[in-house]
Each structure stands twice: as C-alpha cells, then as structure tokens.
C-alpha positions in Angstrom: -27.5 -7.3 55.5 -24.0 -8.7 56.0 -21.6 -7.1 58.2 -19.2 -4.8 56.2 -15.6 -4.7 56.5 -12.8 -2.3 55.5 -10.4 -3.8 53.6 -6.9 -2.8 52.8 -5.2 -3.8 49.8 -2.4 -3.1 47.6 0.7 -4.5 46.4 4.2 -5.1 48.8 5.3 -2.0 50.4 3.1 0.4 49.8 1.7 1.8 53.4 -1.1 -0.9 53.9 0.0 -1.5 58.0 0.3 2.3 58.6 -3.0 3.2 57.0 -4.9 0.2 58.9 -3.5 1.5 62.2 -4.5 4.8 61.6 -8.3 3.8 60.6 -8.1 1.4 63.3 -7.4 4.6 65.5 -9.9 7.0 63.9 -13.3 4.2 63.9 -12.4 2.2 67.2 -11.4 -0.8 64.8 -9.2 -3.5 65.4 -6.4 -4.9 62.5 -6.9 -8.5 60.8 -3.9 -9.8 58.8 -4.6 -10.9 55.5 -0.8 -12.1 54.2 -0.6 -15.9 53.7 3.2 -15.7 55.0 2.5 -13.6 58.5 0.4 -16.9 59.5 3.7 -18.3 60.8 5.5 -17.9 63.6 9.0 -16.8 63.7 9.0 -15.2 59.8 9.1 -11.4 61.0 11.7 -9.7 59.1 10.9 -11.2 55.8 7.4 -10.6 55.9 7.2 -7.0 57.2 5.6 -8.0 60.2 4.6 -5.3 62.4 6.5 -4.1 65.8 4.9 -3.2 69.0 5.6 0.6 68.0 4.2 -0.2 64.5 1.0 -1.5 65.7 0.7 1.0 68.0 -1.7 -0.1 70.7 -4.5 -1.4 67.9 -5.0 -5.4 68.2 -3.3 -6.9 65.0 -5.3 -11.1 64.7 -3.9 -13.6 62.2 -0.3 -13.0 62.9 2.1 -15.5 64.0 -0.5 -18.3 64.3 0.8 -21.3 62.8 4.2 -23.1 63.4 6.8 -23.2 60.1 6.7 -26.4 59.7 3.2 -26.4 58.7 0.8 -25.8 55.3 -1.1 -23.3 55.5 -4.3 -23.4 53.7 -6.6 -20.3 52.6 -9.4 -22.8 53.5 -7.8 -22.6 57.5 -7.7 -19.0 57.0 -11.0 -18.5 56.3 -12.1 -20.8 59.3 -9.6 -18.7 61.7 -10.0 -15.2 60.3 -13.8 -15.2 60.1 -13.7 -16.1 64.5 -11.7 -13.4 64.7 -13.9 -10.9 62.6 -17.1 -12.7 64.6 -15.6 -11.9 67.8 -14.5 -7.9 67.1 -18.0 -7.3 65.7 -19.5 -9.0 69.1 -17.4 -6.4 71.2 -18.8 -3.4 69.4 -15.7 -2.9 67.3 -14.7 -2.3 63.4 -12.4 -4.9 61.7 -10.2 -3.9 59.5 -8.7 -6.2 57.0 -5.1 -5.4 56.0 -3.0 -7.7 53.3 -1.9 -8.1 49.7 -2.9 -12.2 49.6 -5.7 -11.8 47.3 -6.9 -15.2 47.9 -7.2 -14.8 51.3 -9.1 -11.3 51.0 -11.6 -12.7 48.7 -12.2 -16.0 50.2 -12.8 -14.0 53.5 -15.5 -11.7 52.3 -16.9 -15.0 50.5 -16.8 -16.8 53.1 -15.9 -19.6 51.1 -14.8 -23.2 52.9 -12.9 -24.5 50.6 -14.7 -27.6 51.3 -14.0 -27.4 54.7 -11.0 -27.4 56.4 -10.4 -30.2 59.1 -7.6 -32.4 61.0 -5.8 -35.1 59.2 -8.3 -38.1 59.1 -5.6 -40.7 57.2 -7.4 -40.5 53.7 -4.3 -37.7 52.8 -1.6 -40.4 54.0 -3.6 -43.1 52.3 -2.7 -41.6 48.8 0.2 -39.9 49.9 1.3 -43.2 49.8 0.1 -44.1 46.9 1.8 -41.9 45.1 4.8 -42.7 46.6 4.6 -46.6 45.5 3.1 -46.1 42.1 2.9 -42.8 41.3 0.9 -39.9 40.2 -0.4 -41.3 37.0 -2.9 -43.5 38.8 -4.0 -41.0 40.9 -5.0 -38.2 38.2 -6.5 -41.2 35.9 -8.4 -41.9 39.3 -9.1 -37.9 39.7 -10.4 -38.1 36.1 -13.0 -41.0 36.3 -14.4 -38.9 40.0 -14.2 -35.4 38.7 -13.0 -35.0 35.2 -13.2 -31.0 35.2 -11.2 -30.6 38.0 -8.9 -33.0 36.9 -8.8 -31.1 32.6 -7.4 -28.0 34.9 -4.8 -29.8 36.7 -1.4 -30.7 35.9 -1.0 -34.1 35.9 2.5 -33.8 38.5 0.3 -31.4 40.9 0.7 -34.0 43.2 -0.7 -31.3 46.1 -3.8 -30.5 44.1 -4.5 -34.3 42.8 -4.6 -35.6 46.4 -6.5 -32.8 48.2 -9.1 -33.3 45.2 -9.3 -36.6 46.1 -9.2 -36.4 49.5 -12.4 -33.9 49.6 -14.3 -36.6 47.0 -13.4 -40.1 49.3 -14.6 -38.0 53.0 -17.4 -36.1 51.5 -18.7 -37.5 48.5 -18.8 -34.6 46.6 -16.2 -33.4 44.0 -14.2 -30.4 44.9 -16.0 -28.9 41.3 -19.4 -29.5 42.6 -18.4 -27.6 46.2 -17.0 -25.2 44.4 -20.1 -24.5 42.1 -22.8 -24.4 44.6 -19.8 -22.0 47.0 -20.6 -19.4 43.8 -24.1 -19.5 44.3 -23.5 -18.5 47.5 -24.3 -14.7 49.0 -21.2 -13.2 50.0 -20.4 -13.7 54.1 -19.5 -9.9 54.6 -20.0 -7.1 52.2 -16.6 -4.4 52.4 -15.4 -1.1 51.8 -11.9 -1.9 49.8 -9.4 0.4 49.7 -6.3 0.0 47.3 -2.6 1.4 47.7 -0.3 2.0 45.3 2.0 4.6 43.2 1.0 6.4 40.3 4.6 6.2 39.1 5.6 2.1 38.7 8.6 2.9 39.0 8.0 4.8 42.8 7.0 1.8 43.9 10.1 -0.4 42.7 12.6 2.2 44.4 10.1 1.3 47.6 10.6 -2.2 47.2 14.2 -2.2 46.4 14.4 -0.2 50.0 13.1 -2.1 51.8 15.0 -5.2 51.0 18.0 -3.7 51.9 16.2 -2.3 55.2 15.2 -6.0 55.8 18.8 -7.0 55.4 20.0 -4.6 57.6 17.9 -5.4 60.3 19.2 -9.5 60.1 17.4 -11.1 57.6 19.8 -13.6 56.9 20.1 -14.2 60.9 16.0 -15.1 60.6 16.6 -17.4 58.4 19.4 -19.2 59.8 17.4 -19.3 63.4 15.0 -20.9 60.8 16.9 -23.8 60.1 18.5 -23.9 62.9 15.9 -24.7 64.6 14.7 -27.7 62.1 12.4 -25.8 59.8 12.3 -28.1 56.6 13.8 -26.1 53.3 10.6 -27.3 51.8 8.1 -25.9 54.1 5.8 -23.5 52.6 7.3 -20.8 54.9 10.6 -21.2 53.8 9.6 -20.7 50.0 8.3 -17.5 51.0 10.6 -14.1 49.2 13.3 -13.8 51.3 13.3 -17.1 52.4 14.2 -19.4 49.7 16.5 -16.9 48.1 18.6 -16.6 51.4 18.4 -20.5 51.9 20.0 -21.3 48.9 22.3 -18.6 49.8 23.5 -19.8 52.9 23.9 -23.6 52.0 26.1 -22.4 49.0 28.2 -20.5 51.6 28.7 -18.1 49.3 28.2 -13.9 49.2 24.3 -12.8 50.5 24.4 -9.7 48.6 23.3 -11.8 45.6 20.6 -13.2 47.3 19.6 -9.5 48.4 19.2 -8.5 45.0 17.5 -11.1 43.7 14.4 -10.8 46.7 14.2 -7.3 45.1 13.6 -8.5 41.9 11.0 -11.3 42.8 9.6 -8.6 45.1 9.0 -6.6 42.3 7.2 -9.1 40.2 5.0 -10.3 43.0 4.2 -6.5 43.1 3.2 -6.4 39.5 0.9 -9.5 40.0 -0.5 -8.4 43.5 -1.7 -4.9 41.1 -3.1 -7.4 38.2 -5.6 -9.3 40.6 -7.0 -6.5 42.8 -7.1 -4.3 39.2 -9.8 -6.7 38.1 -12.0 -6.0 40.9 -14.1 -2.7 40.6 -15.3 -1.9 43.8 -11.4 -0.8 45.0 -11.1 2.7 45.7 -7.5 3.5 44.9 -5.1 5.9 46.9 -2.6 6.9 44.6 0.9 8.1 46.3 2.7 10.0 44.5 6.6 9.5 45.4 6.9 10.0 48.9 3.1 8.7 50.8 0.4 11.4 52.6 -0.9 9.0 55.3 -2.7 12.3 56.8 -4.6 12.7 52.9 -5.0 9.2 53.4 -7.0 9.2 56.5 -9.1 12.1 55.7 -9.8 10.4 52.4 -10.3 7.3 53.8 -12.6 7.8 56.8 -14.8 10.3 53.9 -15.5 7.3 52.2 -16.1 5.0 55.3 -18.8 7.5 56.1 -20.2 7.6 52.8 -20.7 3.8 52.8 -23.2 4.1 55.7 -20.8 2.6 58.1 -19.9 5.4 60.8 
C-alpha cells in the first residue's frame, strides 16, 4: 500500500494554513506547502505566507525555497516535495499537505516526473537560440515532425512549451506524449485523505478575499514589491507575475495611485478563486468543509480528525 497523505485544499483564503496547523497539532504531523508562488524566497505578503506565530511550532517544508529570479517547475516540485514527504514518514511523523496549486497537489500524489527534472545541460540554450535567430515557426514544424500530438495541443507562439518539448525529445529520446502516457499507467506514489475548504455562500468567500487584499496592503505590500525590484528581480520572472505582484509592478513604474492596483488584485483574486473551486470540484474523493460566513476551525478539527480515523490512518 502507498503511504497516505492528508491533503488540504481549497480555493485563496479560505483557512487552509490554520486548519493544517491544527491537524498538524492533533496527529504529530508536520505542514508541506503546496502553492507554486510560496516556492520563492522573499514573496511573503503577497502569497499569505505563514508567520512564526501562524505556524505555531509545526515544521512548514516547500516554503521559501527557490530564489525569484528563477522558473519554477511542478516537475522540481515534485522532485523536492516528495524528499520532504520521504523524510517526515522516516521520522515517524504525518505529512500534511496544505495549498490551492492543483497541479502541484496532484502531481505529488502521482508522483509524476514530468520527464524528469534536471540542471541546465545546453540543449534549452541551443534552441533558445534558435528561436531567437529564426524564430518559432521552425521550431513547432520541428515539434510537429518529433511529436505531432503534443505539438496539435500547442500554440504555435508557446515558445516555453515548444522548447521544453523539445528539449525532453533531443536528451531522452522519448516524446514528452509518450512520457506522459506511460506516467498514466502508472499507480499513484501516495494515496490521500483530501480535504476541501470553502463557503457555502460565493459571495462569503469574495468579502474574504476582498479582506484580505486590503490586510495585505496594510501590512506593506507595495514595500515587498519594491524590495523586489530593488533588489534586481526581473519584471518578467515568474514570481513577479504572481497576483499582487504584477498588478503592483505596473503600479509603481506608472508612478501613479496604488489603490487601483489594490482593487484590481481583488478582482483577479477572485477569479483565481472561482478556477481554484472548478479543478478540485472535479475530483470526487474531496471531502468538503463548508464555512458558513464566519469559519469553525474547532468543527473543523473534530470533523476533520473523524475522518482521518475513519480512513485507517490514526
């Protein structure tokens, strides 16, 4: 049998951290990240990222662990994240994964490589630059001959996509569709218990969101951000397109009024909420929580831990 996880999952703002601290507490577990924008280093306000007195004496893993000027990949986060599970199972402890990347919780659980993730070996700057001196066209006709189904699903200006898929055929051999087939056939690495956080009323969980963009603007946001560049962070990183990133950016280089920019990381907030609740709605096996307008952690627990114990696992 694979090991089984807990898993936490929910749209933005909803109680995921709280409720993984206080399992954490309860089964002698231990807190894995599962957000694709708490990987780097230095994005803390805009990312909700945990305090000391949030985390509350439970380990927290995956946070903080890549600079800003780097990609991050789902295929490094599997590599990274499964050590860490690996290594709280060997000390006798529960992991607990918390997040609302859906990518990442899946590809976890999976165990999926994503054909492998590994250190720059010069293939990737090889057709960089051929893109660069003759662009993408030859690339995708070349993806096409190699691997036409990958290339029918790409666009043909996904430059990122068209050169990783070639990448993975010139070091391996193998097309990403062909890893990607024989990845499905695949028994899943860990089995989990997934629980799901949200609102019964939609419009609860807006007023949530909308709150706490205005707590994360209080608390310096825009001072995050400008530490960002300030410190060389390229305006095209991945980290800086995060929410709250990118709309403060612009923002700031216009010199113009923030509060804009405050409003508008609500609204994409909110529709990165509604798409968060559209993937992890397709997967059966959650058990939802449903708050009602102000959050019962304490019903939470109990309800939580009663199903924990019903799955066989304490």
């Amino acid at each position: 049998m694979p090991s089984q996880l807990i898993l936490i999952c929910g749209p933005t703002a909803t109680g995921k951290t709280r409720l993984g601290v206080a399992l954490a507490k309860a089964l002698g577990g231990e807190v894995v990240s599962a957000d694709s924008m708490q990987v780097y280093r230095d994005l803390v306000i805009g990312t909700a990222r945990p305090t000391q007195e949030e985390m509350a004496g439970v380990p927290h893993h995956m946070m903080g662990v890549a600079d800003p000027r780097e990609n991050y990949s789902v295929a490094r986060y599997v590599q990274e994240a499964t050590a860490c599970v690996e290594d709280i199972f060997r000390r006798g402890r529960q992991p607990i994964v918390v997040g609302g990347t859906g990518l990442y919780l899946d590809a976890l659980c999976q165990g999926r490589s994503f054909s492998d993730f590994r250190p720059e070996t010069g293939v990737r700057t090889r057709l960089q630059a051929q893109a660069a001196q003759g662009g993408l066209d030859a690339l995708w006709e070349q993806l096409r001959q190699v691997d036409p189904e990958t290339a029918a699903r790409l666009h043909p200006h996904d430059a990122k996509r068209i050169i990783r898929a070639l990448e993975v055929w010139h070091e391996t051999g193998y097309t990403i569709s062909a890893h990607n087939a024989a990845t499905r056939l695949l028994p899943p690495r860990y089995t989990a218990l997934k629980l799901g956080l949200t609102f019964e009323d939609r419009a609860d969980l807006y007023a949530r969101i909308d709150r706490r963009g205005d707590e994360m603007a209080g608390r310096g946001l825009a001072e995050e951000v400008r530490a960002l560049l300030a410190a060389g962070i390229p305006r095209t990183s991945t980290a800086m397109q995060a929410i709250g990133y990118k709309e403060l950016v612009r923002a700031l280089d216009a010199g113009g009024d923030l509060a804009p920019a405050v409003e508008e990381i609500k609204r994409r907030s909110r529709q990165y909420a509604k798409r968060q609740l559209t993937w992890f709605r397709r997967n059966q096996e959650v058990h939802w929580l449903l708050w009602e307008r102000e959050p019962d952690f304490s019903a939470a627990v109990q309800d939580s831990t009663q199903l924990v114990h019903a799955s066989g696992l304490q």
